[in-house]
C-alpha positions in Angstrom: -68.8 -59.5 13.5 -68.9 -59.5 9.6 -71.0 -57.9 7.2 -73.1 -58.9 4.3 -71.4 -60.5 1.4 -70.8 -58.4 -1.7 -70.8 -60.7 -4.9 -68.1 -60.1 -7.1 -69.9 -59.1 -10.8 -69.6 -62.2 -12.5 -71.0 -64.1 -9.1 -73.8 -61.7 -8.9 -75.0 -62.0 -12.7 -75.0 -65.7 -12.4 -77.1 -66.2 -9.2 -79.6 -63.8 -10.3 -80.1 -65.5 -13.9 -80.1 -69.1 -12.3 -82.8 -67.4 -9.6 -84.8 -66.3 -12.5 -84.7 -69.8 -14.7 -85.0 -71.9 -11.4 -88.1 -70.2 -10.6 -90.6 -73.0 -9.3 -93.4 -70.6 -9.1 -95.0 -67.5 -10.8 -94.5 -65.1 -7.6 -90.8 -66.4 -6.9 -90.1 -65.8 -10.6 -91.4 -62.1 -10.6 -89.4 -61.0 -7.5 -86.5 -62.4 -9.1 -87.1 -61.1 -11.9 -87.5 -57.6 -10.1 -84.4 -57.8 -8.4 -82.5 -59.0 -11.8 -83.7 -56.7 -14.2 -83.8 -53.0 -14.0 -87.4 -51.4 -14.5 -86.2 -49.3 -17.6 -83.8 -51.8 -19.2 -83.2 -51.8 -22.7 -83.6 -55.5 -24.3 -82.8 -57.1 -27.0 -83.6 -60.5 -27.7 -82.6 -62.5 -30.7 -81.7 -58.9 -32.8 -85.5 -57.3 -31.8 -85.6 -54.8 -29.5 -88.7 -56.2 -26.6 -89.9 -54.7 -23.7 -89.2 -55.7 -20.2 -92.4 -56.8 -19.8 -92.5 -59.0 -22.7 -88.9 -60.4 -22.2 -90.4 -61.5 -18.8 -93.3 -63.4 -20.9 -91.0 -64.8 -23.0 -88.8 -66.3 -19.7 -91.4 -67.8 -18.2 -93.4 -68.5 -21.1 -96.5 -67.6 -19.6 -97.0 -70.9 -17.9 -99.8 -70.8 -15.2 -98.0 -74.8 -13.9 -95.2 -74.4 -11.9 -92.1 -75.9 -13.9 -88.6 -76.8 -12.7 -85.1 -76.0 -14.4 -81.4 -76.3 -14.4 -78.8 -74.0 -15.8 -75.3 -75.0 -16.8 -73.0 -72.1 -17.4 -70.4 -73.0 -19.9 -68.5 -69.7 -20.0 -68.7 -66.3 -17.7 -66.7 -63.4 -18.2 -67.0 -59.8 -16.6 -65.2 -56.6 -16.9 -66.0 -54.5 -14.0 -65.9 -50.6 -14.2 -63.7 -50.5 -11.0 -62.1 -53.3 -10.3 -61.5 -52.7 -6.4 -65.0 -51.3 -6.1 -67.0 -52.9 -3.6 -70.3 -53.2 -5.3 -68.6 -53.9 -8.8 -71.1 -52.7 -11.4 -69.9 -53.7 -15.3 -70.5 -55.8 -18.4 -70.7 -59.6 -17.9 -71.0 -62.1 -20.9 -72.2 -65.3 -19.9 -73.1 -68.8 -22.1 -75.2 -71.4 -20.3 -77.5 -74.0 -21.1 -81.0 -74.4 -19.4 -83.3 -77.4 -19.4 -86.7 -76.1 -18.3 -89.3 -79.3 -17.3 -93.1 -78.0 -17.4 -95.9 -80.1 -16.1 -98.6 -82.0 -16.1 -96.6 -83.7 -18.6 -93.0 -84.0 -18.0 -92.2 -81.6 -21.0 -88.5 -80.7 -21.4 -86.7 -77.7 -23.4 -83.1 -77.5 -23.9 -82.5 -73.6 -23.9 -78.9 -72.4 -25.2 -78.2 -68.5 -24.4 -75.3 -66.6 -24.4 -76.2 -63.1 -22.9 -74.7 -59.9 -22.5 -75.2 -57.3 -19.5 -74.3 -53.7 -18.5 -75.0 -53.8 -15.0 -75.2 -50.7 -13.3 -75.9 -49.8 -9.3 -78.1 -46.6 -8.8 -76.1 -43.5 -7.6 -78.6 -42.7 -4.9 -77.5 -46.2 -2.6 -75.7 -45.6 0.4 -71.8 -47.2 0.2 -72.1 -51.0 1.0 -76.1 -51.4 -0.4 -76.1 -53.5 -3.2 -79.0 -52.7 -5.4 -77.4 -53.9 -8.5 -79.8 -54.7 -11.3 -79.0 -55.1 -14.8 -79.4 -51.4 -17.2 -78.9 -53.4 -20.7 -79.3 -57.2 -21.8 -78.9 -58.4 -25.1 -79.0 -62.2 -25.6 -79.2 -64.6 -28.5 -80.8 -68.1 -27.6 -82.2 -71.2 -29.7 -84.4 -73.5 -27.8 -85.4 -77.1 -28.4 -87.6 -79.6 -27.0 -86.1 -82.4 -25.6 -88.3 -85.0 -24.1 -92.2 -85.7 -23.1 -93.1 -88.3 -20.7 -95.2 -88.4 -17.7 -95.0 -87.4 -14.6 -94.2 -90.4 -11.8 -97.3 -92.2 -10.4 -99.8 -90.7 -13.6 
């Protein structure tokens, strides 16, 4: 019998970005967001301190289409507090390139990020219950549209 599996640090911080930014829906995107970033997380975005609420506006640029995306990471590195921990908690640096595609027109933008993240696992889990979320995020990102064209069969 085997238990769940515990993500190493650099593993976790990539599947929950790419869960956020491949996000094909408003209410997928919030519980990803949710289980990404921590309630009281301090932002930064582009050197200006934002809230969590409005870095959340700013990912999904408050889109009511749904909208499609892929993320090519181009560099992860992590440094974990305890290396042999089994929930490792940590900082993570991670470069990666998203192209987000919007509808009704096939609108494309080319986002390149490199963020950085404390991530930090509240002190009140039981051993073995990963509730990792991340504490601080500061990221620096330009974005650029790519394309417009329609959508097949319009």
């Amino acid at each position: 019998m085997s238990g769940p599996i515990i993500l190493t640090l650099d593993s976790w911080a990539e599947q929950r970005l790419q869960a956020v930014l491949q996000s094909t829906s408003k209410q997928a995107f919030d519980v990803a967001f949710d289980a990404f970033i921590s309630p009281l997380a301090q932002i930064t975005l582009n050197g200006e301190n934002v809230s969590r609420a409005d870095y959340g506006t700013y990912l999904w640029k408050a889109q009511a289409h749904e909208r499609s995306a892929t993320v090519d990471f181009k560099g992860v590195v992590a440094v974990p507090k305890d290396q042999d921990a089994l929930i490792q908690t940590g900082e993570v640096g991670l470069f990666f390139v998203s192209n987000i595609n919007q509808p009704p027109l096939l609108f494309s933008e080319v986002v390149t990020a490199s963020l950085n993240l404390i991530v930090d696992q509240p002190t009140d889990q039981p051993a073995g219950v990963d509730k990792r979320s991340v504490a601080s995020l500061t990221q620096v990102s330009t974005e650029r549209p790519s394309n417009v064209k329609p959508l097949p069969g319009q």
